[in-house]
C-alpha positions in Angstrom: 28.3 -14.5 -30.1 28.8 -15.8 -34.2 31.4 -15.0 -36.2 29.6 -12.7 -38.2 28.0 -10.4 -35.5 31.8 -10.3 -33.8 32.4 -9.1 -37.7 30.3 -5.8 -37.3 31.1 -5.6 -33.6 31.1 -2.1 -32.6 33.8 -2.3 -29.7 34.2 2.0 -29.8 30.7 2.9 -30.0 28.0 2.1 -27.2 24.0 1.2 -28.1 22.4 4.8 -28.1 19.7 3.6 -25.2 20.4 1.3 -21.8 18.8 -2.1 -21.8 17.0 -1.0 -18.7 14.1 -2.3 -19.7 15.3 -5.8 -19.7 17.6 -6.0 -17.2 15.0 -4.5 -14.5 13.3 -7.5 -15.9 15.9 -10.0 -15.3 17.0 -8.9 -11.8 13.9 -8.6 -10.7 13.7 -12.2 -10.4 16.4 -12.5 -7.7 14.5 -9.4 -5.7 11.2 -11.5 -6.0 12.8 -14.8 -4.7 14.5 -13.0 -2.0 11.0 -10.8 -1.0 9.5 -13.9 -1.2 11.6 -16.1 1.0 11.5 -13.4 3.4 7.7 -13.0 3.5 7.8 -16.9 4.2 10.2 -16.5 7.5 8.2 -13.7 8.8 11.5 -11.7 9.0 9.3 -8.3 9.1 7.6 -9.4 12.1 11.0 -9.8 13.8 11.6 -6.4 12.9 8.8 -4.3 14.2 11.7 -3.1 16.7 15.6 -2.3 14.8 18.0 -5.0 15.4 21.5 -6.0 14.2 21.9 -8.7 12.1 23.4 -11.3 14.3 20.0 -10.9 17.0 17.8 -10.8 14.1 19.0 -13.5 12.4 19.0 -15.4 15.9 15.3 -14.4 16.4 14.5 -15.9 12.6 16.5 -18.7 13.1 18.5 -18.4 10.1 22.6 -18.3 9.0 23.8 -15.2 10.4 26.6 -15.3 7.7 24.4 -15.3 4.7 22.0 -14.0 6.7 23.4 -10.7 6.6 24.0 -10.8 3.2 20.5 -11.2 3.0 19.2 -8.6 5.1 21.9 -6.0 3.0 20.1 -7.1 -0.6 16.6 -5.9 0.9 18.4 -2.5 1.9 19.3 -1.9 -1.3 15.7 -3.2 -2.9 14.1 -0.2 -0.2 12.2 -3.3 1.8 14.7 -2.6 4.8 16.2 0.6 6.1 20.0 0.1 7.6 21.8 2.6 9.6 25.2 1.7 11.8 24.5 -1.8 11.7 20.9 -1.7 12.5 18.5 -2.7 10.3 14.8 -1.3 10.5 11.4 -1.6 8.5 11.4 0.9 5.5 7.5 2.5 4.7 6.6 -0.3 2.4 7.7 -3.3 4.8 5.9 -1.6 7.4 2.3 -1.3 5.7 2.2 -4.6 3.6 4.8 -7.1 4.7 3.8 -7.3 8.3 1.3 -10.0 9.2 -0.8 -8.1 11.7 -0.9 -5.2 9.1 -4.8 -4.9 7.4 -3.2 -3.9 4.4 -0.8 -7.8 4.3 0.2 -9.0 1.0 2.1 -12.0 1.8 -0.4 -14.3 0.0 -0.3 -12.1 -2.9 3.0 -12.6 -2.8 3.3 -16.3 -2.3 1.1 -16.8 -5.2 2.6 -14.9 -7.9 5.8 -17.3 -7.1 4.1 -20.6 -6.6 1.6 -20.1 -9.4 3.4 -17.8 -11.6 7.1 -17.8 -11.4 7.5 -21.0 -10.6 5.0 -22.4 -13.3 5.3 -20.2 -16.0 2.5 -20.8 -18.9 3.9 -22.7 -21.4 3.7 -20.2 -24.3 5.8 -21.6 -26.6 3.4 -24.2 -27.0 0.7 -21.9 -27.4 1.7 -19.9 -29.9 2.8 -23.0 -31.6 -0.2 -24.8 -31.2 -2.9 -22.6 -30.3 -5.1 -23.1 -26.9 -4.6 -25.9 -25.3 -7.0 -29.1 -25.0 -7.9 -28.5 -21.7 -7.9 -25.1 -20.6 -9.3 -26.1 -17.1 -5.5 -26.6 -15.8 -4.4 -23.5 -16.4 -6.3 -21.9 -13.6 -5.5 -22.6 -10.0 -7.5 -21.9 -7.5 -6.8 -22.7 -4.3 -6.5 -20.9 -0.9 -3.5 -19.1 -1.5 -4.9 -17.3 -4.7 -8.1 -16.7 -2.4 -6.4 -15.5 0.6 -4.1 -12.9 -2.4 -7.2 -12.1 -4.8 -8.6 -10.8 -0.6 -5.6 -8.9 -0.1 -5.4 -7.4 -3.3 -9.2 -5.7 -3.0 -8.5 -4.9 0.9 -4.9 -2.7 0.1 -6.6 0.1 -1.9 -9.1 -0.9 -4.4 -12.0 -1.8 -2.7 -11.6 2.1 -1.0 -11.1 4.1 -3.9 -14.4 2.2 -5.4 -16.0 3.4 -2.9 -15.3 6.8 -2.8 -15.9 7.4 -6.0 -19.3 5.8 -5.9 -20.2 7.6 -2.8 -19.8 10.9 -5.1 -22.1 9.8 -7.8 -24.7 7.1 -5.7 -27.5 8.5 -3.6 -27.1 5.8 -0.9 -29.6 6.5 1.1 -32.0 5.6 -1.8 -30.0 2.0 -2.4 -31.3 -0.8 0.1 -31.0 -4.1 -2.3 -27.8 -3.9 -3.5 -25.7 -7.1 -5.4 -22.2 -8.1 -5.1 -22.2 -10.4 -8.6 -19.0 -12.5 -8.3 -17.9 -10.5 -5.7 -15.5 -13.5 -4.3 -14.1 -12.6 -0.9 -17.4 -10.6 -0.4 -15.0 -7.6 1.0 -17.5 -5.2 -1.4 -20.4 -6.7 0.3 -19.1 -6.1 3.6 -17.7 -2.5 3.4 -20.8 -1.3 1.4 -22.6 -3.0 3.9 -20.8 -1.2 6.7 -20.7 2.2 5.1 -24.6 1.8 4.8 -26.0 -0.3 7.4 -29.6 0.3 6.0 -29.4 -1.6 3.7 -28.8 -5.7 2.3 -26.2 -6.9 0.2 -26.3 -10.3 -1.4 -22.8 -11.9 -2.7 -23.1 -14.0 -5.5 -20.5 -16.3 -6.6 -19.6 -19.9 -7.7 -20.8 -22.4 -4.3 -16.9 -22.9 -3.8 -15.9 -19.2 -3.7 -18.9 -18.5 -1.6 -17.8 -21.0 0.5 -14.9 -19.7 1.4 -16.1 -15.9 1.7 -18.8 -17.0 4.8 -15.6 -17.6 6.7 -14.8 -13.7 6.1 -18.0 -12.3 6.3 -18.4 -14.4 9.3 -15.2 -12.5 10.7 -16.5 -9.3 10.5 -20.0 -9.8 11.6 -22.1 -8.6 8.8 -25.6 -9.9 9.4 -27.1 -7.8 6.5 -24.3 -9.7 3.9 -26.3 -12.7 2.4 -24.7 -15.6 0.2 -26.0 -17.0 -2.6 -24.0 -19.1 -4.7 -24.7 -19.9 -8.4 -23.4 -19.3 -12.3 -24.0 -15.9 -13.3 -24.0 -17.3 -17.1 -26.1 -20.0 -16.2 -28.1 -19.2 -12.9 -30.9 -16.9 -12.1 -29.3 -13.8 -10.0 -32.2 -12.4 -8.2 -34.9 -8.8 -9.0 -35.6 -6.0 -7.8 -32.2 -4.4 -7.0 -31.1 -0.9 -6.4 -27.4 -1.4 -7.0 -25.2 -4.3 -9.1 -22.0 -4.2 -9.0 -19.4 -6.1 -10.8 -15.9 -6.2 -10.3 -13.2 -8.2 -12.9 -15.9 -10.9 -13.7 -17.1 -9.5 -16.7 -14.2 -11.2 -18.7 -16.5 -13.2 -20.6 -16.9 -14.2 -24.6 -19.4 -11.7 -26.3 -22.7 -14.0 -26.3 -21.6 -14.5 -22.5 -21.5 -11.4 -21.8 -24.5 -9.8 -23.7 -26.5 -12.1 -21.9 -25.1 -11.5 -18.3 -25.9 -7.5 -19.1 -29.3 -8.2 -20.3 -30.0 -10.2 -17.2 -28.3 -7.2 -14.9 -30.4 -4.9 -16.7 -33.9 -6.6 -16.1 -33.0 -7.2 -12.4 -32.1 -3.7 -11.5 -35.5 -1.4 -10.5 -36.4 1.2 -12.8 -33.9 4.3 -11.9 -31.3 1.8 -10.1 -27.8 1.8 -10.8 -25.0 -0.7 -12.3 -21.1 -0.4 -11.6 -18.6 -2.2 -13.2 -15.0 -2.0 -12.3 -12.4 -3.5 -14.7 -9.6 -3.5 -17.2 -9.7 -2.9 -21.1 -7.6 -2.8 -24.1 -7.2 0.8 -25.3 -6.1 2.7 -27.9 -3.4 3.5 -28.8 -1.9 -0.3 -27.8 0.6 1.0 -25.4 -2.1 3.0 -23.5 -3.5 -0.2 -22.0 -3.0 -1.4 -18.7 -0.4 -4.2 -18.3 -2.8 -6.1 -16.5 -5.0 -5.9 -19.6 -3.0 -6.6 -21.8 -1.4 -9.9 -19.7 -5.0 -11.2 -19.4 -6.2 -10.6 -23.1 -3.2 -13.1 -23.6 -4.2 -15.6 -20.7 -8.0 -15.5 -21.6 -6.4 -15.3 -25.1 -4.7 -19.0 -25.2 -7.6 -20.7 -23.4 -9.8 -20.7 -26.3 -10.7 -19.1 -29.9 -12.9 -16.4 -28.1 -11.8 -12.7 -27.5 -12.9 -11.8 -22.9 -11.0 -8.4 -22.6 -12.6 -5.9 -24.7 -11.9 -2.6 -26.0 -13.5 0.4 -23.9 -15.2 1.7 -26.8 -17.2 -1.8 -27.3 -18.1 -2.2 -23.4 -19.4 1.6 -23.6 -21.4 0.6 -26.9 -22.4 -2.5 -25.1 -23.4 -0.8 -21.8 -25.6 1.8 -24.3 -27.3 -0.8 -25.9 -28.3 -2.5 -23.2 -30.1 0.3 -22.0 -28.1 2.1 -19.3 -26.5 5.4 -18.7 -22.8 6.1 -17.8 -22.7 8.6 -15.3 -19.0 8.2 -14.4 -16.3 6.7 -16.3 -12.8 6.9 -14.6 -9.6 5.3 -14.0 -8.3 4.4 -10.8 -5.6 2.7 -9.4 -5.9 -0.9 -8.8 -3.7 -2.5 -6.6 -1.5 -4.0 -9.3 -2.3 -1.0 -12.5 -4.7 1.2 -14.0 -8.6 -0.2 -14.1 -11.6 1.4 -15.0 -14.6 2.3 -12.9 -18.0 3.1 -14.6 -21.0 3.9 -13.2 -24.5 3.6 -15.0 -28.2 4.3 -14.5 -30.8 2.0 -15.7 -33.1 4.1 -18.2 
């Protein structure tokens, strides 16, 4: 502290608010190193049944000394439950930390400390600089951000999409349907599922596709088909009954005019377009954080704007030549996202 603030120092009278909002911020670093460190032993697995500490940290191998102080900080973070000495799963640890559970996030996990906490985006440079020379390195993608972008859609999203497309869509009607940089191909597969009538085709880069046959292999789905290409670049197919989009429309204006105009003319006449993602609203503080975070990544990549404001992606949609029939928010696994559902006129 200078000499000047200890000057003014107002030792008798407090600040009139908390700092909560920073100092959730700074411990939460320690409760995301610990959560992740724990998701890395498996500890949850080793307590689908209640143990003490000294046979659980036997089981995981670990100091039962600092152990225990271990297991006491995720009691008090609500990832553990602790009553006489026995320690137990609490609700959340249960349905996403467990690595049998469907709804696992350990890789979502694992990436936000390996790619984000522990290699933080040099924005000091940015702002002083402006983007950087080669934006290329500031993405990662590997398997670990595959494996957590798939656990991401699979613990909520891809269900609430869904439903609310099942209350707008006549289905029965929709046989060609396409998943446009649809990734995991988890949309292709659970459309494909809910109506078995139909074909879905998954269209992504030839890596990401790749990687999705493995899943779609998984889960048996002989009317999923791949094929990989560039949706800027690449033709994307005719004569479908259904596209739909999900977070890949984060694209520089001419990009993206030209990736709508290309949906439009291969959707039939009557056939439908849904789009889920996130936008910058107004006023500021209405907008998702995980807008907001990604107008600033997309931001310092190049000179070109890629999240929008609603208004302009309704415009857009209008000019275009489709319909919104449903315009919502919904819950994303991470924040608030936007689903909208059009008709081609």
């Amino acid at each position: 502290m200078t000499q000047n603030k200890l000057k003014n120092l107002e030792l008798f009278t407090p600040p009139e608010i908390l700092p909560t909002l920073i100092t959730d911020l700074t411990q939460g670093i320690d409760t995301f190193s610990i959560l992740y460190h724990a998701t890395r032993l498996n500890l949850f697995d080793h307590l689908k049944e209640p143990k003490n500490a000294s046979s659980l940290c036997e089981s995981v191998g670990i100091n039962t000394r600092i152990g225990e102080k271990f297991l006491n900080y995720l009691v008090g973070s609500d990832f553990l439950l602790e009553k006489d000495g026995i320690y137990s799963l609490s609700k959340t640890a249960e349905t996403y930390l467990i690595t049998d559970s469907p709804y696992y996030l350990g890789n979502y996990i694992a990436y936000y400390f390996i790619h984000k906490l522990s290699n933080l985006p040099p924005y000091d440079e940015f702002l002083k600089n402006g983007p950087p020379t080669d934006p290329k390195k500031m993405w990662v993608f590997d398997e670990t951000s595959f494996a957590a972008l798939t656990e991401c859609a699979i613990s909520g999203t891809i269900q609430r999409v869904l439903a609310e497309m099942n209350t707008v869509l006549p289905f029965p009607e929709i046989h060609r349907v396409l998943d446009l940089g649809g990734g995991h191909g988890l949309f292709s597969i659970a459309y494909a599922r809910m109506n078995p009538h139909s074909t879905v085709t998954l269209f992504d880069f030839p890596e990401t596709v790749e990687r999705a046959e493995k899943i779609i292999a998984h889960y048996s789905s002989g009317n999923v088909m791949i094929k990989p290409g560039d949706m800027t670049k690449d033709d994307i197919g005719t004569n479908y009954d259904l596209i739909y989009v999900s977070d890949s429309l984060y694209l520089p204006y001419p990009d993206l005019k030209n990736v709508l105009d290309k949906i439009y003319t291969a959707i039939n006449p009557g056939g439908f377009f849904v789009m889920k993602s996130v936008f910058l609203e107004k006023p500021l503080r209405n907008s998702s954080r995980s807008a907001l975070i990604f107008d600033l990544m997309t931001g310092s990549m190049n000179e070109k704007d890629h999240v929008y404001q609603i208004q302009t992606m309704e415009n857009l949609l209008q000019e275009t030549g489709f319909q919104i029939l449903l315009q919502k928010n919904i819950m994303d696994l991470e924040d608030k996202a936007t689903l909208i559902i059009t008709q081609k006129q």
